[in-house]
N, C-alpha and C positions, 0 to 999 in steps of 0.2 A: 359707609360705602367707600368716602376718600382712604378710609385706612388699610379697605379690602386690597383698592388699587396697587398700594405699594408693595404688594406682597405679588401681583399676578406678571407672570412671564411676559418679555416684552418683543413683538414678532419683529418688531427691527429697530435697532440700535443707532440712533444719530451720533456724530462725532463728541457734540457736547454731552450726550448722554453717556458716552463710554469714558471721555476725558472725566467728567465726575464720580463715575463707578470707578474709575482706577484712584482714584486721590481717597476714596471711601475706603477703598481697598486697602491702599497706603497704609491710612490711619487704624483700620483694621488688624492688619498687621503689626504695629507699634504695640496697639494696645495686649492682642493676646500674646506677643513676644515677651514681653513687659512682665505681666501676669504667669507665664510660662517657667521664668527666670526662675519664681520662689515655687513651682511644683514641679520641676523636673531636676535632673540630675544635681548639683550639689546640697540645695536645701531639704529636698525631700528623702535623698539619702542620708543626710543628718537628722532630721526629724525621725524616717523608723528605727534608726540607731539611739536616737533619744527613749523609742519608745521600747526597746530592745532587741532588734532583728539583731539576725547572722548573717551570717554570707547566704547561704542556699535561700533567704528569706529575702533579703535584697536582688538575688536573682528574681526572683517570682516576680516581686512586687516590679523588675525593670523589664519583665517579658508580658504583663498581664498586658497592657494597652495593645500590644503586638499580637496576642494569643486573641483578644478578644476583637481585635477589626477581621478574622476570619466570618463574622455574623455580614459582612458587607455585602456573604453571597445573598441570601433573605434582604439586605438591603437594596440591590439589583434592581430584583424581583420587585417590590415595594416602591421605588424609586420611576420604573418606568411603570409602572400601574398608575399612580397617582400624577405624575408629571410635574409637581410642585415641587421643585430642587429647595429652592428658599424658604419657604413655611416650612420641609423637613429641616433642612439645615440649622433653621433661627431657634426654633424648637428642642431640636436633640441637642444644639450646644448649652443653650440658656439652663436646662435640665443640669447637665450636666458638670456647668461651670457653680452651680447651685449648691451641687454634691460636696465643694468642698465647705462648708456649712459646717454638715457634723462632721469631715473629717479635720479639723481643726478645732471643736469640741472633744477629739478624743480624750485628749490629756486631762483635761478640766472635769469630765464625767465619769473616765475611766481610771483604777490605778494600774502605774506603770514604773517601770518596766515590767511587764507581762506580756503573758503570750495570747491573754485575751485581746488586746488591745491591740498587738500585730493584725490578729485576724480579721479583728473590725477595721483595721484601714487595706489590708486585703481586699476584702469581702465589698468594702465603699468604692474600692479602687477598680473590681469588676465590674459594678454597676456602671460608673463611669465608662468603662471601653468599651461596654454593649451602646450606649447611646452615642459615643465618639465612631462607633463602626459606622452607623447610619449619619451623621456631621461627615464624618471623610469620605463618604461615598459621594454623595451631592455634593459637598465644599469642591473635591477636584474637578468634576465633571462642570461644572457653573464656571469655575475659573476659567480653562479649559476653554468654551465657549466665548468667556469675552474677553479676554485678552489678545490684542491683535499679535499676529507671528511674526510680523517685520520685527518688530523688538523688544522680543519675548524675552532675551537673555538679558535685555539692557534692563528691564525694567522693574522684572524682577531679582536680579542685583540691586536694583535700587530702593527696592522693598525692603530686602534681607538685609541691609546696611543699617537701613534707618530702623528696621523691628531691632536689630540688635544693639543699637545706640539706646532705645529704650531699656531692653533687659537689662546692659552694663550700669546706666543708673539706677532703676531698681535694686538691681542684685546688690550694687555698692552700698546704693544709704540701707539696705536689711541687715548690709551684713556687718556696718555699723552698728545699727539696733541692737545686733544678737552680741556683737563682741561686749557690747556694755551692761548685757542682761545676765543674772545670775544666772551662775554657774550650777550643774546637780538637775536634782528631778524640775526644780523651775526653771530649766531649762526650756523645758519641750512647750512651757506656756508662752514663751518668746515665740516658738517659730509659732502658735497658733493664732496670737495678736498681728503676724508679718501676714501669715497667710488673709485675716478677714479684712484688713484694710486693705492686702493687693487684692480682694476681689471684688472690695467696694469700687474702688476707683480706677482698676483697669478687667477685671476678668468680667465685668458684668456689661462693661464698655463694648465687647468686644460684639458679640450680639446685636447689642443696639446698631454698631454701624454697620453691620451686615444688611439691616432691611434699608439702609441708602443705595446699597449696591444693586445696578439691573441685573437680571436673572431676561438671558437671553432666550425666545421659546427654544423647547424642545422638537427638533424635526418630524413629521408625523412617522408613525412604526410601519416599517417596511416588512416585507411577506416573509424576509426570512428571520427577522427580529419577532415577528411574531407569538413565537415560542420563546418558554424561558429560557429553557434548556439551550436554545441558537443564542441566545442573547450572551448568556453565561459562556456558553464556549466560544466565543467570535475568539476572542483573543488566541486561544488554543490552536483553532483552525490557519492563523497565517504565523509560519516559520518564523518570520522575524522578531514576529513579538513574542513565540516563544522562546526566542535565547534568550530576549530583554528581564522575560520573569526568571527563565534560570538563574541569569546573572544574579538577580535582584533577591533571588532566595538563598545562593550559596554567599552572596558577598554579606547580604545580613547577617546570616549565621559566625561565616568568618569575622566580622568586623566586628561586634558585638559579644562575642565569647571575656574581651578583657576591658572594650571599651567602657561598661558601667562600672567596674570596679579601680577603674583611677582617680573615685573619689574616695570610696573605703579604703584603699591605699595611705591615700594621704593624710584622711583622720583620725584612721587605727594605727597604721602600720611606722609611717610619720611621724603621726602625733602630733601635727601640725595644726595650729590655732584655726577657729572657722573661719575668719577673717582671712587669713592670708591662703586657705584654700580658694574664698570669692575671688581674692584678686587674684592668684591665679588663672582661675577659671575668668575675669574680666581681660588678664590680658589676654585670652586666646579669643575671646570674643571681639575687642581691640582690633584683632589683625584681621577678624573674619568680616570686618568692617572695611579695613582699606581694601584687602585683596577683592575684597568683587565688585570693586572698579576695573580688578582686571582678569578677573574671570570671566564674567557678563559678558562685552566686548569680544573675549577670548573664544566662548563658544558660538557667539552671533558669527565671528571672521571664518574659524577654520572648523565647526561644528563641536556641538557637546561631546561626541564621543571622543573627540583627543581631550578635551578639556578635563573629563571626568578620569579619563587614565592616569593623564599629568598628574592630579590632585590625588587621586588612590598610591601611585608610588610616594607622595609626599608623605602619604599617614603612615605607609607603611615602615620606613623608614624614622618615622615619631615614635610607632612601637615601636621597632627596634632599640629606639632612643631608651624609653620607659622601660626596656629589661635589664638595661643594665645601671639605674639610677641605686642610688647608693652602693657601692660597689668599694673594694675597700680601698681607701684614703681619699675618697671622695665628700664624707661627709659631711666638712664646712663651707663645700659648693652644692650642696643638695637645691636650696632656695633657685640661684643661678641657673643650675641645668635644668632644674622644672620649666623657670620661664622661656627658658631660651624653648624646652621642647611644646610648653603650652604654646608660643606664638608661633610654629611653625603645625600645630595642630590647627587653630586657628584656621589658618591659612588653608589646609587639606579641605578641613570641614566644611568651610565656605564652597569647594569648588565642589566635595563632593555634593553635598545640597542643593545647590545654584542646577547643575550638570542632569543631577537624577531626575528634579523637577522639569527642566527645558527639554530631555529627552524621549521623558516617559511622553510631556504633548507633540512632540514633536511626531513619535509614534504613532497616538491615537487618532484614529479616523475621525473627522469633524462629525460631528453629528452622532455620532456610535461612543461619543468617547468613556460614558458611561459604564460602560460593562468593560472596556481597555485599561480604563484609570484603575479601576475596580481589581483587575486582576495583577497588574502593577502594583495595587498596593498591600495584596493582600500576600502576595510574593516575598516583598519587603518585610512586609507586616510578621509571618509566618518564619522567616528565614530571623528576622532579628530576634523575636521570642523564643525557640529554640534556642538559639546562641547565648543568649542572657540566661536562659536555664541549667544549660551544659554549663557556660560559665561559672554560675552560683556553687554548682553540684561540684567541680573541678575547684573552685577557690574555699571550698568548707573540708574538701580531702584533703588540697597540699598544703592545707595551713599551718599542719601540727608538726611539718618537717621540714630542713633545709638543705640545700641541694647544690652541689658542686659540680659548675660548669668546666671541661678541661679540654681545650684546644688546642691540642698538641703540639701542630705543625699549621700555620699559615701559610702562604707566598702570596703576598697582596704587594704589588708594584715593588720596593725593593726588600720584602720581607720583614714577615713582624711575628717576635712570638708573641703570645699574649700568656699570660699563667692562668692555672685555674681559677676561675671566679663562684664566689661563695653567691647563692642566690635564696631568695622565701621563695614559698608556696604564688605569691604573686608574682612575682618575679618570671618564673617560670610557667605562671598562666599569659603571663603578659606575653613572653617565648610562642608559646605554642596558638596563641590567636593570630602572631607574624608570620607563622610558618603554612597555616590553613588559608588567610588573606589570599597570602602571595602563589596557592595554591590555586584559590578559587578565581584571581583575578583574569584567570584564561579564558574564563565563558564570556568577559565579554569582547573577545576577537570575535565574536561570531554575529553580533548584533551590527544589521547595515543601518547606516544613516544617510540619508542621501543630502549631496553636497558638502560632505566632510572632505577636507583636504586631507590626501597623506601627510603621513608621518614624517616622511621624509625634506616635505618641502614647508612644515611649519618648524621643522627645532632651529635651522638657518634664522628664520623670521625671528623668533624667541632670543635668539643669542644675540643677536643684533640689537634687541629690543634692550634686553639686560646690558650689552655694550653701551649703548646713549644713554644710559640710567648710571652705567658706572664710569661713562666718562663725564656726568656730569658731578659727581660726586668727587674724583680723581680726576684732572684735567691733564698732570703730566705724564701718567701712566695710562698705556694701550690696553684696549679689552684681550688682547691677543695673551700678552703675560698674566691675566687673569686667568682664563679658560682653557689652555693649554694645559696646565698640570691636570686639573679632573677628566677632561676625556681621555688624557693619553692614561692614566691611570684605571679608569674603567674599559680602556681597548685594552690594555693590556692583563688586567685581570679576565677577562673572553677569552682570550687567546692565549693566554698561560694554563700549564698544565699545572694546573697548584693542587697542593692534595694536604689536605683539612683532616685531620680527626677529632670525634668529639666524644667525650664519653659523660654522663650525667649520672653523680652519685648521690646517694641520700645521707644526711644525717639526722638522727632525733637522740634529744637528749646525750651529746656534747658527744656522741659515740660515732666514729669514723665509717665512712661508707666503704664496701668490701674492695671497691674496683679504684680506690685514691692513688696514685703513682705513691714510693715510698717516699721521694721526698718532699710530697704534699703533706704524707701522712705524720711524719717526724713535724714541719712544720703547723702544720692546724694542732698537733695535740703542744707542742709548744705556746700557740695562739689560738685559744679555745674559740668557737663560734660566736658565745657571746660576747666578747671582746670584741673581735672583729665586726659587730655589724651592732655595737652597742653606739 
């Protein structure tokens, strides 16, 4: 009966009860961050690469989680039937965090590399998204509920800091482990010893402190909640939250077209040791740490929607960065420009995350938020799986060719030419997910947030803010001599009539592309491709 207790919705929340539900949360958060590190992006894409995927297969396996919280709408439904957030929630993760059992027996029961054995971690990995549809439907909606809004930005900053301070040690002592673990097919038995010890002692954690957390009741269902069908479309029904899902479904799509493939990048294409991809991948985690001390704060002052803008031109400009990494004579700074562009990733990611999550509650109606979060995520959800699919299907065609950027003419502040540059099929994925981003990022001008300061009256605030940060670093130098060259250089690139051309050629197999200017063309057959990017 006392154990029924801990599991039953609670009609009203004492201070002390919420103050310990958030510090459960905390720990919550650590632990499945923790656990998170070694099955999501760079471990778990070395692992189906150990086990032999492709690109189109790496896509799949990075859109299924995304394809399969579409089932959230049946979770809805289910969700307000039953009214126990927590007993669904504890249940569908514990399942599912269980799953990875045999998928970490693959290699040991299976031989590999095969294409039996992709499908079996396929096929385990769908399993998984159907019971994580029903976990992130109740998980946001619970949240949601008891987290108070005074200082929803502050505090979960202060979550995402500390969950990520977990992952980075994790992710570091595994990737320790693996660098010291033979090399070849016993390979893949390393990462399946990393995965059962992280789920002994943190993914199986994660569960357990969920039933410390209250689970605040649910409001009783009002006459027009009464039906599914109102339930499921409430979000549909008011305008605002419909740009919030546009957004939410064009930005995934865009954002996620190149973003899972900047670890196959850099273990194929690279060839870069797993080790120094982790740390990579640690530094950008590093920074996603500091900055949302100043993110949090950031969207709490002047609202999430500038926050989250700030931080989307950050990433987009990191892609940028990432299409043109190794480029030619750049090669003995490759390590360098990674990190410099992992810690400014970092930093995006953080705000994107932080921003998406304060916004979407900030959105949902208290009590309704259920079927709002739901359609938020399924938005997300939808918009990133597609993207990671395009991507897959787009980075397995332009693999087999290389491709010549040629920008003819610039006028960027006092004029710059640039010569053609030689690029992969990555490369030019990485291109074209910057070009869609920066496309997509217009829907969200249309999402209101109420008490968001303009634009105008926070970037003063900001530059100030970066002024006492850089006069405390430089005491004899003014922020003034700082900041005067980049704006006057981005007013003036506005206001210049500057005219760009670009033409994009193909090479395969050392053969010149038809549209090459002639004295690219005398040059490259001089300086074969593979040279150049050897």
């Amino acid at each position: 009966m006392r154990l029924w207790t801990i599991f039953q919705p609670t009609t009203t929340l004492s201070r002390d009860q919420v103050r310990h539900g958030l510090r459960a949360l905390t720990w919550e958060g650590m632990a499945s961050s923790g656990f998170s590190s070694l099955t999501t992006s760079t471990f778990l894409v070395a692992f189906a690469l150990a086990l032999g995927a492709d690109n189109l297969q790496i896509g799949v396996l990075a859109s299924l989680p995304f394809l399969t919280d579409l089932l959230q709408i049946p979770a809805v439904w289910f969700i307000e039937r039953i009214r126990l957030r927590k007993v669904i929630v504890i249940i569908t993760w514990l399942l599912s965090q269980l799953l990875w059992i045999p998928i970490a027996l693959i290699p040991i029961v299976m031989k590999i590399p095969d294409a039996s054995a992709i499908s079996m971690l396929l096929g385990l990995m769908a399993v998984r998204g159907i019971l994580n549809a029903f976990t992130n439907c109740g998980w946001a909606s619970w949240k949601r509920d008891l987290l108070p809004q005074n200082i929803l930005g502050r505090y979960l900053a202060r979550r995402l800091s500390l969950a990520s301070v977990a992952a980075v040690i994790l992710g570091l002592g595994a990737g320790f482990f693996m660098d010291s673990w033979s090399a070849g097919e016993g390979r893949a038995i390393g990462y399946s010893i990393v995965l059962l010890i992280g789920l002994v002692f943190f993914g199986l954690a994660s569960p357990a402190l969920m039933a410390f957390i209250p689970e605040p009741i649910m409001p009783p269902v009002s006459e027009l909640q009464s039906s599914f069908s109102n339930t499921l479309s409430a979000p549909l029904r008011e305008p605002n939250f419909q740009h919030f899902m546009k957004f939410l479904l064009s930005w995934g799509f865009a954002s996620n077209i190149a973003l899972p493939f900047l670890v196959v990048f850099m273990l194929q294409y690279l060839n870069l040791p797993l080790l120094t991809v982790i740390m990579l991948t640690i530094v950008s985690e590093v920074f996603t740490i500091i900055s949302l001390r100043f993110w949090g704060p950031l969207a709490d002052r002047f609202g999430s929607k500038i926050a989250l803008s700030l931080s989307i031109y950050l990433f987009l400009l990191v892609l940028l960065g990432w299409s043109f990494t190794v480029i030619r004579g750049t090669n003995t700074l490759v390590i360098p420009i990674l990190a410099v562009l992992q810690v400014f990733l970092g930093i995006a990611l953080a705000g994107i995350s932080l921003t998406v999550e304060t916004l979407s509650f900030k959105l949902a109606p208290h009590g309704r938020a259920t079927s709002y979060l739901t359609g938020a995520s399924l938005a997300e959800s939808a918009g990133t799986g597609l993207g990671a699919l395009a991507g897959g299907f787009l980075a397995e065609l332009l693999s087999e060719h290389i491709y010549v950027l040629d920008i003819s003419r610039v006028n960027l502040c006092y004029g710059v030419h640039i010569d053609p540059i030689l690029m992969t099929g990555y490369h030019l994925l990485f291109v074209i997910g910057f070009l869609i981003s920066l496309i997509t990022l217009r829907t969200l001008k249309s999402v209101m947030e109420k008490g968001v300061t303009r634009r105008e009256a926070v970037l003063p605030v900001l530059i100030e803010d970066i002024g006492k940060l850089y006069s405390q670093v430089n005491r004899d130098q003014k922020m003034d001599n700082f900041s005067i060259y980049p704006s006057g250089c981005l007013r003036f690139v506005l206001e210049t009539d500057g005219e760009i051309g670009i033409g994009i050629s193909r090479l395969k197999n050392g053969r010149m592309g038809a549209h090459l200017l002639p004295t690219e063309r005398s040059r490259l057959e001089e300086e074969p491709p593979s040279r150049i990017w050897k």
